[in-house]
GUNU-527123 format. One record per residue: residue in one letter; x, y, z of N, C-alpha, C in turn. Coordinates in steps of 0.05 Angstrom, whole numbers, padded with zeros to 5 digits, always signed. Example, Ala and Ser with C-alpha at 12.3 -4.5 7.8 and 13.67 -1.06 7.14 Angstrom:
BEGIN
A+00264-00114+00156+00246-00090+00156+00264-00066+00156S+00257-00045+00142+00273-00021+00143+00258+00001+00157
//
This chain:
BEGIN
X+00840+00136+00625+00823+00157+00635+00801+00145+00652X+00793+00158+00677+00771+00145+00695+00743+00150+00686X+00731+00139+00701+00699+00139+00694+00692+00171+00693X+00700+00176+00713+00688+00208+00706+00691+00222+00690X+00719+00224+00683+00730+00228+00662+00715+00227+00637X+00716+00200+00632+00700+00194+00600+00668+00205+00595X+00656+00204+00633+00629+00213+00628+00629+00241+00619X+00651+00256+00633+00655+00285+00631+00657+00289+00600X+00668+00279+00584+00677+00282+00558+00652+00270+00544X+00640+00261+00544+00613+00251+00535+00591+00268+00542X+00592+00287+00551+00560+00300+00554+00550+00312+00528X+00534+00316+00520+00514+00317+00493+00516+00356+00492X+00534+00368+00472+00530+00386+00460+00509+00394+00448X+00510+00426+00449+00483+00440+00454+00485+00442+00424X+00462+00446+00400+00461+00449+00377+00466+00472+00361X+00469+00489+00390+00490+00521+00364+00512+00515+00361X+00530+00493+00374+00553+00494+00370+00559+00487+00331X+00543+00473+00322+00537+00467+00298+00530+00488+00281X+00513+00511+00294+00508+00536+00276+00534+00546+00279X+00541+00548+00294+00572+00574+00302+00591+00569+00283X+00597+00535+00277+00611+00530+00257+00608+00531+00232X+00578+00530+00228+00567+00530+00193+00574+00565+00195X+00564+00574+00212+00565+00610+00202+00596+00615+00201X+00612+00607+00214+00640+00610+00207+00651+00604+00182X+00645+00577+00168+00655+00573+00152+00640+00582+00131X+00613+00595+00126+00591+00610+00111+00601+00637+00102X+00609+00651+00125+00620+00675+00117+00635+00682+00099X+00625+00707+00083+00648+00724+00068+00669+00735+00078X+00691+00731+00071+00707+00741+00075+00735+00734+00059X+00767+00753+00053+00779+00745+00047+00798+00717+00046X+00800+00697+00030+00808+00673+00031+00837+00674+00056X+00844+00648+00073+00851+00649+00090+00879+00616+00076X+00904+00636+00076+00921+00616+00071+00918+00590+00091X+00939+00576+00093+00930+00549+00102+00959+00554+00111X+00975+00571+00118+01007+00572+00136+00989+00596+00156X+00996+00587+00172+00991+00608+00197+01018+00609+00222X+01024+00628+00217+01045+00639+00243+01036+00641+00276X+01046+00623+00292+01036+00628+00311+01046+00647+00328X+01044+00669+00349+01067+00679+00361+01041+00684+00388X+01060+00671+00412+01047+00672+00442+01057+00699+00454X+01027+00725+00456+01050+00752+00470+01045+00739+00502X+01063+00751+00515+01069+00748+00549+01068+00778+00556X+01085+00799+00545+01095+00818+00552+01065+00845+00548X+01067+00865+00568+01045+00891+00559+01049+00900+00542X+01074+00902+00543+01086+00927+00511+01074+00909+00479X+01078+00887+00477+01073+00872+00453+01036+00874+00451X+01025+00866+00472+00993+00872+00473+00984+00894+00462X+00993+00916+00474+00997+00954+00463+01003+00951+00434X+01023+00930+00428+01026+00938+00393+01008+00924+00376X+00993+00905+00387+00975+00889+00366+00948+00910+00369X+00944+00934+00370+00932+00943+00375+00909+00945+00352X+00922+00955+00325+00913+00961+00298+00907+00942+00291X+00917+00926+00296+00915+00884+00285+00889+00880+00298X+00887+00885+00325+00862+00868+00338+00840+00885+00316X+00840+00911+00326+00820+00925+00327+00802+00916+00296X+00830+00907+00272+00811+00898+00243+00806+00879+00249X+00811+00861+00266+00804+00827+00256+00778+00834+00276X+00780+00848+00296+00746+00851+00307+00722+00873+00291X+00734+00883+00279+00720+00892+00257+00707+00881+00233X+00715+00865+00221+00714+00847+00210+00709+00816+00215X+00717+00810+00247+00706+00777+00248+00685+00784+00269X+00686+00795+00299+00674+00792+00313+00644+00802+00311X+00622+00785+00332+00596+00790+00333+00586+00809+00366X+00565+00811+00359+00560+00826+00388+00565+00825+00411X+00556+00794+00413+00571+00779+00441+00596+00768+00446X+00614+00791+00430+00648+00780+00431+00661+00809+00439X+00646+00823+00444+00638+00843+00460+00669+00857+00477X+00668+00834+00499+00685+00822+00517+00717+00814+00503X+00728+00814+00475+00738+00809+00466+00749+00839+00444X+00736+00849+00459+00745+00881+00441+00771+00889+00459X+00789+00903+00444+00817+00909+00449+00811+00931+00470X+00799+00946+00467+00789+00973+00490+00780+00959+00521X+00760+00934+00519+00750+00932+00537+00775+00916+00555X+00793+00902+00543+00812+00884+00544+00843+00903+00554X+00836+00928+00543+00863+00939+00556+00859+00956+00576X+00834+00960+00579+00822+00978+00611+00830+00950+00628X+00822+00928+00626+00822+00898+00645+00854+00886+00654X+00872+00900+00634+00898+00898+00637+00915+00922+00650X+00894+00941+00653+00908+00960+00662+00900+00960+00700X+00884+00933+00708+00874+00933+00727+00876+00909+00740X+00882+00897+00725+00885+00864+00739+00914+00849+00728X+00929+00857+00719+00955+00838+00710+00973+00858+00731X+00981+00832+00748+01004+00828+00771+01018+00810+00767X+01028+00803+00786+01043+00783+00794+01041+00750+00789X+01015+00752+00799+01003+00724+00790+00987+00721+00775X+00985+00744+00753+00961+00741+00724+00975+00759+00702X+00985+00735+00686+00996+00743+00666+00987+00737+00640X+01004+00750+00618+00986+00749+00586+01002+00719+00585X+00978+00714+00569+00981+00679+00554+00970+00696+00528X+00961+00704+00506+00958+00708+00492+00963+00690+00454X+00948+00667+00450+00953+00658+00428+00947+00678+00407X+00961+00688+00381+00964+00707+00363+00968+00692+00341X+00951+00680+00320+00956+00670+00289+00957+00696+00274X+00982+00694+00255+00989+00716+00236+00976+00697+00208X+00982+00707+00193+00979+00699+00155+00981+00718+00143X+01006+00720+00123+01007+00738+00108+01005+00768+00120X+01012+00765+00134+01026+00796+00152+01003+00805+00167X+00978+00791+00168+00944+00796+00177+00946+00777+00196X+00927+00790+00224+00916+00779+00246+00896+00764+00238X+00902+00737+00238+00872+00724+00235+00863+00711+00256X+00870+00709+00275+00860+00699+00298+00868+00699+00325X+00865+00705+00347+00865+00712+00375+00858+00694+00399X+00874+00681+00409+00850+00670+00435+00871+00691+00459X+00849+00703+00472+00865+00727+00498+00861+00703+00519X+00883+00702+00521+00878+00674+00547+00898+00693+00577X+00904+00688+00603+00920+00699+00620+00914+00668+00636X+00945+00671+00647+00955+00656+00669+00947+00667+00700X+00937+00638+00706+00936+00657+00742+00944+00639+00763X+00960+00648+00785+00970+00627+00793+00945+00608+00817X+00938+00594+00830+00920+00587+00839+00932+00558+00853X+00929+00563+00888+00948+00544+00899+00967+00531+00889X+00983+00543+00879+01017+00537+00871+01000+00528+00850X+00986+00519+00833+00980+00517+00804+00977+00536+00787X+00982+00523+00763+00989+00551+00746+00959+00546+00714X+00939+00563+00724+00923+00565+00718+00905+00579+00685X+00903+00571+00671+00892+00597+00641+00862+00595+00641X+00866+00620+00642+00828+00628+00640+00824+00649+00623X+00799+00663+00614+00799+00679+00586+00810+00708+00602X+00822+00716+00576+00832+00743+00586+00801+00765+00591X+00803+00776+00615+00785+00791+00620+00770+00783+00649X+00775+00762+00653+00758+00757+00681+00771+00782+00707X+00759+00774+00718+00728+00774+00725+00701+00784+00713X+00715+00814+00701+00698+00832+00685+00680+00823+00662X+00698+00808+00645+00684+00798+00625+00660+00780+00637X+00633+00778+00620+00618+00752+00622+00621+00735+00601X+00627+00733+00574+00630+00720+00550+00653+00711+00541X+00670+00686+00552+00697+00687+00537+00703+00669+00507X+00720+00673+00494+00718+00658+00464+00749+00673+00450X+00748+00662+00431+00770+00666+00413+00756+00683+00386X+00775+00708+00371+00770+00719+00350+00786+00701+00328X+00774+00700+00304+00785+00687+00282+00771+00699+00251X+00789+00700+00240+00783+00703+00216+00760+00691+00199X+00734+00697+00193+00714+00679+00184+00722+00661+00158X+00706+00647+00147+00726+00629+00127+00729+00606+00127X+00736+00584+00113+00726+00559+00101+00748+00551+00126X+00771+00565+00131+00789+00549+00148+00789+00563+00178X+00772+00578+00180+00759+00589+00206+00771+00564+00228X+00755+00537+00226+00751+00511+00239+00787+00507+00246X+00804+00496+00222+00828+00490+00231+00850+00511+00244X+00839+00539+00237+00853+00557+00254+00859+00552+00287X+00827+00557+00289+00813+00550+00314+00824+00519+00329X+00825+00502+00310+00836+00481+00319+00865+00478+00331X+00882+00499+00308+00912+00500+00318+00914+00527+00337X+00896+00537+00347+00893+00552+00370+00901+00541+00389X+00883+00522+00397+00878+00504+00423+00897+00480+00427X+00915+00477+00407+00938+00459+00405+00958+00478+00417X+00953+00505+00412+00976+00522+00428+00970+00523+00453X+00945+00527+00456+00937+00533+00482+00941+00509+00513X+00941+00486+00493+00945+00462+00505+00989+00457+00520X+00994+00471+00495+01014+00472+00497+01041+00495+00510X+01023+00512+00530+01035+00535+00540+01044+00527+00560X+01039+00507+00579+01058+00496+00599+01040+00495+00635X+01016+00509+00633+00998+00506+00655+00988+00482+00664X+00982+00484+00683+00966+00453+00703+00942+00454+00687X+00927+00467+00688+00902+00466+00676+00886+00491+00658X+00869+00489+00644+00853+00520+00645+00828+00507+00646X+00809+00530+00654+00781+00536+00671+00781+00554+00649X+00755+00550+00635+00750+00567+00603+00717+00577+00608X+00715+00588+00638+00690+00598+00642+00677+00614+00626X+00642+00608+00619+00629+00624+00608+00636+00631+00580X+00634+00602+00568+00638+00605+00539+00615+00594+00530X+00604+00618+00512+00575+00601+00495+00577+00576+00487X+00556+00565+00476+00558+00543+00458+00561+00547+00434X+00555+00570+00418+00555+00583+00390+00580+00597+00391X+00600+00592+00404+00622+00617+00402+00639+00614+00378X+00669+00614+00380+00673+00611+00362+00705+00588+00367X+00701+00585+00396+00721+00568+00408+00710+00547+00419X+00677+00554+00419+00668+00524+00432+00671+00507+00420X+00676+00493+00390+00667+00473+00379+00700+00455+00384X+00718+00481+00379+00756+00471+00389+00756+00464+00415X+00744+00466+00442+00750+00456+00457+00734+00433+00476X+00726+00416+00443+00704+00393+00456+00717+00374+00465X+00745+00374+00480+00751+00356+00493+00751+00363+00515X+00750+00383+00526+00746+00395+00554+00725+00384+00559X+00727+00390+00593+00705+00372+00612+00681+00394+00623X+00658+00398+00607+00638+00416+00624+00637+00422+00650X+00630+00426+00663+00634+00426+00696+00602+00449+00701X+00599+00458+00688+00573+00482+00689+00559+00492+00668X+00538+00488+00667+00519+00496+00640+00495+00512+00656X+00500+00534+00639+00472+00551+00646+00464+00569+00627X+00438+00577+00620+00427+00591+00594+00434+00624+00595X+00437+00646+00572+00438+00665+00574+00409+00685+00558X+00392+00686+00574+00375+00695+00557+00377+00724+00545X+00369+00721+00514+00372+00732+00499+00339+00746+00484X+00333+00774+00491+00307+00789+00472+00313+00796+00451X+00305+00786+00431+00306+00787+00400+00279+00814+00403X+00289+00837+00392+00270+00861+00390+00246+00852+00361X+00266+00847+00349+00251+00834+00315+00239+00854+00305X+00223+00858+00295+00208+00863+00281+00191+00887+00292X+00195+00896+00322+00175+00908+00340+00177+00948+00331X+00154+00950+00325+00151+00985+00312+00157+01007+00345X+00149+00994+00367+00147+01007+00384+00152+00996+00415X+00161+00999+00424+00170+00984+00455+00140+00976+00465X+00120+00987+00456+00094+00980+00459+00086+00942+00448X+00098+00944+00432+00102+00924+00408+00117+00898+00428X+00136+00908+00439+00157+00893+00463+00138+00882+00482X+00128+00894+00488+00112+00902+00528+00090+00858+00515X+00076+00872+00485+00057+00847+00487+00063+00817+00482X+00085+00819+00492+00105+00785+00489+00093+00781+00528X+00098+00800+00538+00092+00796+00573+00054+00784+00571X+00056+00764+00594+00022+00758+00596+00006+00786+00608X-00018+00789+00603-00033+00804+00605-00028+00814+00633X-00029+00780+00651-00020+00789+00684+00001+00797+00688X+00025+00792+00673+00050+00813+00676+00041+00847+00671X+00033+00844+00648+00027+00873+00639+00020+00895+00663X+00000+00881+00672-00021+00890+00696-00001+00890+00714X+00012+00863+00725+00025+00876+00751+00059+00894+00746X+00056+00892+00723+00089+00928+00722+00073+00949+00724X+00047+00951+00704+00034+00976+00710+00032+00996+00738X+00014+00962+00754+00016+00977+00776+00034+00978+00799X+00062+00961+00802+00089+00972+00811+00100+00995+00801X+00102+01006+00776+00103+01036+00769+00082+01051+00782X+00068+01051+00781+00050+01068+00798+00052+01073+00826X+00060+01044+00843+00066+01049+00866+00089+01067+00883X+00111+01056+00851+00133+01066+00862+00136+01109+00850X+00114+01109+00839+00113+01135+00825+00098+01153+00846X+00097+01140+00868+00075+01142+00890+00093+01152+00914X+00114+01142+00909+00139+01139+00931+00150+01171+00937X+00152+01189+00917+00164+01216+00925+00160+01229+00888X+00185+01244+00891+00201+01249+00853+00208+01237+00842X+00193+01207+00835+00203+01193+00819+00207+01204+00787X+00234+01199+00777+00239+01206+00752+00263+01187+00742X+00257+01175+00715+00277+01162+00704+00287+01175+00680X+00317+01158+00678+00346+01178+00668+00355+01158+00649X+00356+01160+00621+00365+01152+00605+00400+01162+00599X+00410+01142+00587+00440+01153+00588+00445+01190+00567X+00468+01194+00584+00487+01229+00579+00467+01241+00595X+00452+01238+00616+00429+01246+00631+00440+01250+00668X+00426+01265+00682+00442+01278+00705+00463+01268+00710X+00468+01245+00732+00497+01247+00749+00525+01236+00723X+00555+01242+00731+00567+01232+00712+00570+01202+00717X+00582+01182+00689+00575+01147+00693+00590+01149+00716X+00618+01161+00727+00632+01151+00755+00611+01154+00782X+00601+01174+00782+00578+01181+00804+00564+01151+00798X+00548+01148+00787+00531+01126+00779+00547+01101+00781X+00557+01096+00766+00581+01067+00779+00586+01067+00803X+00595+01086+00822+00605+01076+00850+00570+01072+00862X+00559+01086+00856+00537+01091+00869+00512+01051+00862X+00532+01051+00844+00510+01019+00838+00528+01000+00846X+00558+01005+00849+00569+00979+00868+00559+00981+00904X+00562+01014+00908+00547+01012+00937+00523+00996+00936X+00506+01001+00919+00474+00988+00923+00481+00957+00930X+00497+00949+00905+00499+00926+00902+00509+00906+00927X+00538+00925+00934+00548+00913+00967+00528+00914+00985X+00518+00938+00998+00490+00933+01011+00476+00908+01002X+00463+00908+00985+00446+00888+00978+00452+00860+00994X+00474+00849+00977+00497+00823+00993+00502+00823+01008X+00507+00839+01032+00511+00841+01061+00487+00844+01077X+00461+00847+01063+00439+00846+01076+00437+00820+01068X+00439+00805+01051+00424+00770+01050+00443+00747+01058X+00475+00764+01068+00495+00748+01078+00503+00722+01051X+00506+00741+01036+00523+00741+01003+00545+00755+01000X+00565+00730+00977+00589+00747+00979+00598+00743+00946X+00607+00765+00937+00609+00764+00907+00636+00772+00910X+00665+00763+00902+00682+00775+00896+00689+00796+00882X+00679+00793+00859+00676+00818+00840+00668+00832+00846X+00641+00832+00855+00626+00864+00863+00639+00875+00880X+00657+00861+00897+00673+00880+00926+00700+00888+00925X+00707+00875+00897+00734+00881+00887+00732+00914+00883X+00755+00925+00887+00757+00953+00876+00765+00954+00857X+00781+00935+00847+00790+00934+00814+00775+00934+00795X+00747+00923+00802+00735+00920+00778+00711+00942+00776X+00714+00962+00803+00695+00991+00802+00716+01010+00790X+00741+01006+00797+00758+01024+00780+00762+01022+00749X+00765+00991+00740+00759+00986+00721+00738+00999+00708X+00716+00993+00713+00686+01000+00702+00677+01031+00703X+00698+01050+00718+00708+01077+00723+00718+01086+00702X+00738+01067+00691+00767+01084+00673+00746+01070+00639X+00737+01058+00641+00724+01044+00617+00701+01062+00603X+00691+01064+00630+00664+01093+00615+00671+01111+00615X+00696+01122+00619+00705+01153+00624+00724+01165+00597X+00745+01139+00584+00760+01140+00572+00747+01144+00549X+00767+01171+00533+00757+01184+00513+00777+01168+00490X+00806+01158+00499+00832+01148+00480+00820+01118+00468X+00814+01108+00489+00794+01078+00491+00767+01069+00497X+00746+01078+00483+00725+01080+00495+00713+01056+00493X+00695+01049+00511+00680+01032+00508+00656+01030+00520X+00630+01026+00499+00606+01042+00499+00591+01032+00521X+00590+01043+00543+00574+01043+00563+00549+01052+00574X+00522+01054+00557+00500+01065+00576+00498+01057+00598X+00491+01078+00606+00475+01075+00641+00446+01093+00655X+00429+01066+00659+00394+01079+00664+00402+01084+00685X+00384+01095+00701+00380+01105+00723+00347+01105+00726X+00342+01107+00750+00315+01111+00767+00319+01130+00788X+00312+01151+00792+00320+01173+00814+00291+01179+00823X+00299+01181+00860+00272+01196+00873+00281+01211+00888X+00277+01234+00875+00292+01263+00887+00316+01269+00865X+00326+01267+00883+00360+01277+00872+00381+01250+00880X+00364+01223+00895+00381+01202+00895+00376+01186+00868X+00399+01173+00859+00387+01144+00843+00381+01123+00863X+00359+01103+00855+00348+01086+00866+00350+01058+00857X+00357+01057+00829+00361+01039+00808+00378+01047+00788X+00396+01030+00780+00416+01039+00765+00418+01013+00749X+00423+01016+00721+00432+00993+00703+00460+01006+00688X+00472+00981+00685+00497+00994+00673+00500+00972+00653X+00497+00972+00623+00497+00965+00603+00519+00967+00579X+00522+00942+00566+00550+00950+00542+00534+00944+00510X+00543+00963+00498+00535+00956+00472+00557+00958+00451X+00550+00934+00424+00565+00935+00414+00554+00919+00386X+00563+00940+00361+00559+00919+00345+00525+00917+00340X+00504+00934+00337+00472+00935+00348+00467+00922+00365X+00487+00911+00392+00467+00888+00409+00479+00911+00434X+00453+00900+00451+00469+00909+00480+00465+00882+00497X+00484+00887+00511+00489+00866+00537+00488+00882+00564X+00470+00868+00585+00454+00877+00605+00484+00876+00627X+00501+00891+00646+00525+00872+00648+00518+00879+00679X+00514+00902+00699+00500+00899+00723+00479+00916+00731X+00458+00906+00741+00434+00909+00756+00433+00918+00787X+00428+00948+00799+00422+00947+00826+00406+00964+00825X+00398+00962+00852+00380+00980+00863+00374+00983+00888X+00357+00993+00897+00359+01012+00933+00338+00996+00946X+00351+00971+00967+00328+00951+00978+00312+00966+00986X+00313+00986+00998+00294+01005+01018+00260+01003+00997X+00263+01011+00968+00250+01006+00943+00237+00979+00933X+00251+00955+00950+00235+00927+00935+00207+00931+00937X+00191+00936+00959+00163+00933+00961+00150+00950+00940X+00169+00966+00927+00153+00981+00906+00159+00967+00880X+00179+00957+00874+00184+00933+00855+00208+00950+00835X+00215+00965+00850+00238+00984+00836+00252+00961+00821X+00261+00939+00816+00290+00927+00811+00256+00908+00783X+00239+00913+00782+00226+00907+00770+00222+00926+00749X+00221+00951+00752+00215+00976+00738+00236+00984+00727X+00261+00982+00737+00282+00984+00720+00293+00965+00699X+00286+00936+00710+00285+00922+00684+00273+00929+00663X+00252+00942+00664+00236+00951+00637+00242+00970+00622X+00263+00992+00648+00259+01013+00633+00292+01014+00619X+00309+00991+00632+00330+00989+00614+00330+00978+00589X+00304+00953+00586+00304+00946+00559+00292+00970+00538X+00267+00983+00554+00257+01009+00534+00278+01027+00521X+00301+01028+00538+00328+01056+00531+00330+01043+00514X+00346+01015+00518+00351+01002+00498+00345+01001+00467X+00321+01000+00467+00300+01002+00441+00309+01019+00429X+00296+01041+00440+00293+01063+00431+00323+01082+00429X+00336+01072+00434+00375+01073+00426+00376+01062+00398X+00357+01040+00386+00362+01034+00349+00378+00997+00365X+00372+00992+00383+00387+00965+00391+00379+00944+00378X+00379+00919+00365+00358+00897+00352+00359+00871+00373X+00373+00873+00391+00380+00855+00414+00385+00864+00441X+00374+00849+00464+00383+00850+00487+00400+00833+00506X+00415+00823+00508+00433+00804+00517+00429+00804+00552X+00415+00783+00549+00417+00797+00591+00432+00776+00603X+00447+00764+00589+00470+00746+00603+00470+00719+00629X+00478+00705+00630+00473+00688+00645+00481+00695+00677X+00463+00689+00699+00441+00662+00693+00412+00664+00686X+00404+00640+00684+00376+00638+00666+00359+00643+00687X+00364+00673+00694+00347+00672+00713+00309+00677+00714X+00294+00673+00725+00263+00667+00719+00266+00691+00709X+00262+00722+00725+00256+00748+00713+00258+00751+00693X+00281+00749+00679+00294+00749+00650+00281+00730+00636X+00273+00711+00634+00262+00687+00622+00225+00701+00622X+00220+00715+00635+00190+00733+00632+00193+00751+00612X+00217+00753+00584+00217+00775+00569+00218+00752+00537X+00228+00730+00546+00236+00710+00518+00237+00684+00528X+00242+00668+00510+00235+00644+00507+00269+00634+00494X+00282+00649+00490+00311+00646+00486+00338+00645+00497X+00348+00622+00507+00375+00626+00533+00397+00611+00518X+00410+00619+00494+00426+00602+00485+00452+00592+00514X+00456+00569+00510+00474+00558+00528+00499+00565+00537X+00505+00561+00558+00525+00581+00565+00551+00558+00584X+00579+00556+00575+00589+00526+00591+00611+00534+00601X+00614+00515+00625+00646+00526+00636+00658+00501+00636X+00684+00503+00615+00705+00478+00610+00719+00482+00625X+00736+00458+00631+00757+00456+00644+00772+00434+00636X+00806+00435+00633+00821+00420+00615+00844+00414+00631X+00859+00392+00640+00883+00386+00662+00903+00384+00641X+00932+00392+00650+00955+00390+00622+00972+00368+00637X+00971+00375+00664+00989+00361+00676+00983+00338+00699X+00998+00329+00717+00987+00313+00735+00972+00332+00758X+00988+00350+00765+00979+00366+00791+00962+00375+00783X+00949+00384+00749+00925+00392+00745+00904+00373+00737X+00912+00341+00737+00895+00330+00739+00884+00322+00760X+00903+00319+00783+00892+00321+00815+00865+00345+00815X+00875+00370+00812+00855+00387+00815+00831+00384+00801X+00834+00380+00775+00808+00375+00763+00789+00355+00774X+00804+00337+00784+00786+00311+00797+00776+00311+00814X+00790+00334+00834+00765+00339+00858+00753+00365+00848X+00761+00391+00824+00738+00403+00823+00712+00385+00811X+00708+00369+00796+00687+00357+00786+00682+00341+00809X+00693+00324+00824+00675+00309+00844+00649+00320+00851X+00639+00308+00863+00608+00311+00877+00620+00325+00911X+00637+00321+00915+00657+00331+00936+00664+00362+00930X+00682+00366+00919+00686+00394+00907+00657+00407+00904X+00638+00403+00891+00629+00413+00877+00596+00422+00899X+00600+00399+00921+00575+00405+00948+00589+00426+00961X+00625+00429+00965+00632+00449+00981+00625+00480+00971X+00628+00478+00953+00621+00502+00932+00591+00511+00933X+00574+00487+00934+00541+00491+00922+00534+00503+00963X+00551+00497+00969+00548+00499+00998+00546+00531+01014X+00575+00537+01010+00584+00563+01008+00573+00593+00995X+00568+00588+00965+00547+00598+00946+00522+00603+00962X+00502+00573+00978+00473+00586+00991+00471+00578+01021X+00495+00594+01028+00489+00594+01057+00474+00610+01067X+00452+00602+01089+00430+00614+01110+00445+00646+01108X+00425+00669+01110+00428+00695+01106+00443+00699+01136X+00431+00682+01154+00439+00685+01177+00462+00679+01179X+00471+00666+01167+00500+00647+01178+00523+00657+01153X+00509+00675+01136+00527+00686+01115+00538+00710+01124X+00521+00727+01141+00523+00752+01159+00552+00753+01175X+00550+00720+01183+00574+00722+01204+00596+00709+01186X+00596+00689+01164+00621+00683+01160+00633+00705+01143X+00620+00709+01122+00627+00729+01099+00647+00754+01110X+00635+00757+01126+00657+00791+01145+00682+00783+01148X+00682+00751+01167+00707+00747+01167+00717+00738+01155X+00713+00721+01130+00730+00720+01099+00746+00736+01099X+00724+00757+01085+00726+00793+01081+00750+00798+01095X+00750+00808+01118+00772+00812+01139+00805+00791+01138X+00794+00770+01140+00816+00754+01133+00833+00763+01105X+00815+00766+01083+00821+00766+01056+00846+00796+01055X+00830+00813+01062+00846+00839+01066+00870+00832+01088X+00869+00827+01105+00895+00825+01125+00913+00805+01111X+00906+00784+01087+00928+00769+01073+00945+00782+01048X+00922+00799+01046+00932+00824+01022+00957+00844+01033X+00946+00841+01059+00962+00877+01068+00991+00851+01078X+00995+00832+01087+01015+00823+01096+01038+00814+01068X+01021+00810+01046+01038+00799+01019+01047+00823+01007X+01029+00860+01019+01047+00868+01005+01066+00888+01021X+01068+00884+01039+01094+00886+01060+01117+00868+01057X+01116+00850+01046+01141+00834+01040+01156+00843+01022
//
């Protein structure tokens, strides 16, 4: 193995990974034989039948921020993104006729490489494995990732896995490649969102006060707590428009946000009565427009913050400031004990707590052609083209981004004429 290599495998683990495992193996729960059945699904129809299976072992194992790992949120994501080139990988441990453990993994193909990443991307922000809590939680988890190793891909990219998860501690031979914090508001103990507000410095206090004011200044300002005017589809398209606007004014390009799959997705997710999955959505309206929109998941008493827009026309009044507040207030006052505002660690968010548990993106080569790739994604090469692309001049994003864009779609419309 090369120098990079070994350095890659050597970087110093974050210290929840140590809690994640004591609380695993801490937990109550029914004793966990030591034969475990493995069975890999591929197929939709077999996904559809573990349905009753997932739904107890996430009833019983999963935590708030596994969220992303709920069977509802996971079969809206399959009903929108598995083609041709993204298929189920799915590791499935049985015992004794019980689901005890899950890693939702999918294949994707990626320049003739054949790629595993957590089931749910793009959509998802949190990926990890469900497992049965329990003294043998650890070796489950361990003969997880022996499967996973063993499914026949070039590589997997295991983006956006905590440090506390419940798969981070199984896949410490993977190579980090990205670490960033997810900050997290612990409500605690607070009688009143009033109670919240005095964690902010006095000069914060003072300057939301008076950005509410300014922007209360602006016309009909009125804010909308969720089951409140437009329906979530009105509101969803209406916060990916904000959002595209936004990125096309700073000559930014987000895949996801411009994908239609994942507004249709986030369409059929808040709508579905067979599969629900709990979606508030704030709003900020002046008039009869929204101006700010948050669209939030909860689960389990936590909520997770999942997208943020708002109407640039509004920055000088600090709208995208005012709605931060007033999404964590819904929040509260919904009975929430947590706010998850997800990575990155960005300053704003970091003005509410002092908490960003760590957040890492592994990457693991099986084969040669995926060790080629890994070696230039970690280079300092790979990784300037990327840091490159990511903060290009607003000016010079204006002009390339369109024709990506353009390109991207005319490669789409030619692959599916064949």
């Amino acid at each position: 193995m090369n120098m990079l290599f070994q350095a890659a495998l050597t970087l110093p683990r974050d210290g929840e990974v140590l809690h994640a495992e004591s609380a695993l193996a801490d937990s109550f729960s029914p004793p966990v034989p030591k034969s475990c059945h493995i069975e890999i699904v591929t197929a939709r129809a077999r996904f559809d039948e573990l349905e009753a299976e997932w739904n107890s072992l996430f009833e019983r194992a999963a935590r708030a921020d596994q969220l992303f790992q709920n069977f509802n949120w996971l079969w809206h994501w399959a009903n929108h993104f598995l083609n041709d080139s993204t298929r189920l990988r799915i590791i499935a441990g049985w015992s004794e006729g019980r689901l005890v453990m899950v890693w939702p993994l999918a294949e994707v193909k990626t320049l003739g490489l054949r790629k595993l990443v957590w089931m749910g991307e793009p959509v998802s922000q949190y990926g990890d494995a469900l497992v049965e809590p329990g003294s043998l939680a650890r070796d489950l988890l361990a003969q997880g990732w022996a499967q996973v190793r063993a499914l026949g891909a070039d590589f997997a990219l295991l983006r956006k896995t905590r440090a506390a998860s419940s798969a981070g501690a199984a896949i410490a031979d993977a190579i980090c490649v990205k670490t960033t914090g997810a900050p997290v508001l612990e409500f605690g103990n607070a009688k009143s969102f009033e109670d919240v507000l005095l964690r902010l410095s006095p000069k914060a206090r003072s300057s939301r006060r008076r950005l509410a004011r300014r922007l209360m200044e602006s016309g009909d300002v009125c804010f909308s707590n969720p089951a409140q005017k437009a329906s979530p589809e009105v509101l969803i398209r209406h916060a990916f428009n904000l959002k595209r606007i936004w990125l096309e004014q700073r000559g930014r390009y987000s895949p996801a946000i411009e994908s239609d799959s994942m507004l249709s997705f986030f369409i059929d997710a808040a709508s579905s009565e067979a599969r629900p999955v709990e979606m508030p959505i704030d709003a900020i309206y002046c008039g009869a427009q929204p101006i700010g929109i948050a669209i939030s998941l909860s689960c389990k008493g936590g909520t997770l913050g999942h997208i943020i827009a708002h109407d640039s026309g509004f920055e000088k009044q600090g709208v995208g400031i005012v709605l931060t507040e007033h999404v964590l207030r819904s929040s509260f006052e919904r009975g929430c004990s947590r706010f998850d505002m997800l990575a990155p660690q960005d300053a704003y968010k970091m003005e509410w707590t002092d908490q960003a548990p760590l957040v890492h993106d592994w990457i693991m080569p099986f084969t040669l052609a995926g060790r080629l790739y890994v070696k230039f994604y970690v280079s300092g090469l790979g990784q300037a083209a990327m840091n490159r692309m990511k903060n290009l001049s607003p000016s010079m994003g204006r002009v390339i981004w369109p024709m990506l864009r353009r390109l991207k779609k005319q490669t789409a419309r030619c692959f599916r004429t064949r």
